[in-house]
C-alpha positions in Angstrom: -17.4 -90.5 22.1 -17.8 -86.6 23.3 -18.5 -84.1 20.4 -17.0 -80.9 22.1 -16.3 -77.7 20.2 -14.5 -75.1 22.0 -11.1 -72.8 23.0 -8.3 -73.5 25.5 -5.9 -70.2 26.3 -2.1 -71.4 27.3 0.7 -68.9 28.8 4.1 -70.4 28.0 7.0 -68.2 29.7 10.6 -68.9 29.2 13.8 -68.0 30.1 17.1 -68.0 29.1 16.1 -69.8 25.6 19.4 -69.8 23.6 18.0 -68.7 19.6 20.8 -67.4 16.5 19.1 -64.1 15.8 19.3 -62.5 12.0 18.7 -65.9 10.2 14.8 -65.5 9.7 13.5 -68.3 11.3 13.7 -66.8 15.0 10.0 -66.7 15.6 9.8 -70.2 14.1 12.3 -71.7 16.8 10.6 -69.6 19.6 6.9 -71.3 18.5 8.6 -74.6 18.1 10.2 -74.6 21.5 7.4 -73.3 23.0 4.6 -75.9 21.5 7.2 -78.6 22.4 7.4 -77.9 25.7 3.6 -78.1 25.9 3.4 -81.1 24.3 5.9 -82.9 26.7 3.4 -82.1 29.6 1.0 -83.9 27.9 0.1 -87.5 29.4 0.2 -89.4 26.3 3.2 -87.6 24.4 5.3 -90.1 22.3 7.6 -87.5 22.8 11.0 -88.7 25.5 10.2 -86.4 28.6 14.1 -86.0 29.0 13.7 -82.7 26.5 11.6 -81.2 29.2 13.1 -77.7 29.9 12.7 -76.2 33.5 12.9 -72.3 32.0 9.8 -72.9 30.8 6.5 -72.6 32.5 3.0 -73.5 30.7 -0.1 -72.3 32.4 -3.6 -72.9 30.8 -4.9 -69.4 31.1 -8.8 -70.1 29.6 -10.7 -73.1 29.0 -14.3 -72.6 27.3 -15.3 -76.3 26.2 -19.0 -77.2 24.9 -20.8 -80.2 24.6 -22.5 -80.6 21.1 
């Protein structure tokens, strides 16, 4: 087993992302949405990959990773 230590940069872009504004919990539905959609890229999500929304785009921006 790898000991790694490090930092990974992702973009997520959307798109037409229907959210109730004036209810305070906008920002929360935006971050939910958004770590969703990363997550449902992922190889071993338990997540259904049906939920996977095509206005959104996930790029990995960074990726600094050390051995330890």
């Amino acid at each position: 087993m790898a000991n790694l230590k490090g930092k990974v940069t992702i973009e997520v872009t959307f798109e037409n992302l229907n959210v109730p504004i004036g209810f305070g919990m906008t920002n929360a539905i935006i971050y939910h949405n958004c770590s969703e959609q990363i997550y449902v890229k992922s190889p071993w999500t338990k997540i259904s990959r049906s939920i996977k929304n095509d206005n959104f785009k996930i790029n990995i921006l960074k990726k600094d990773i050390k051995w330890e």
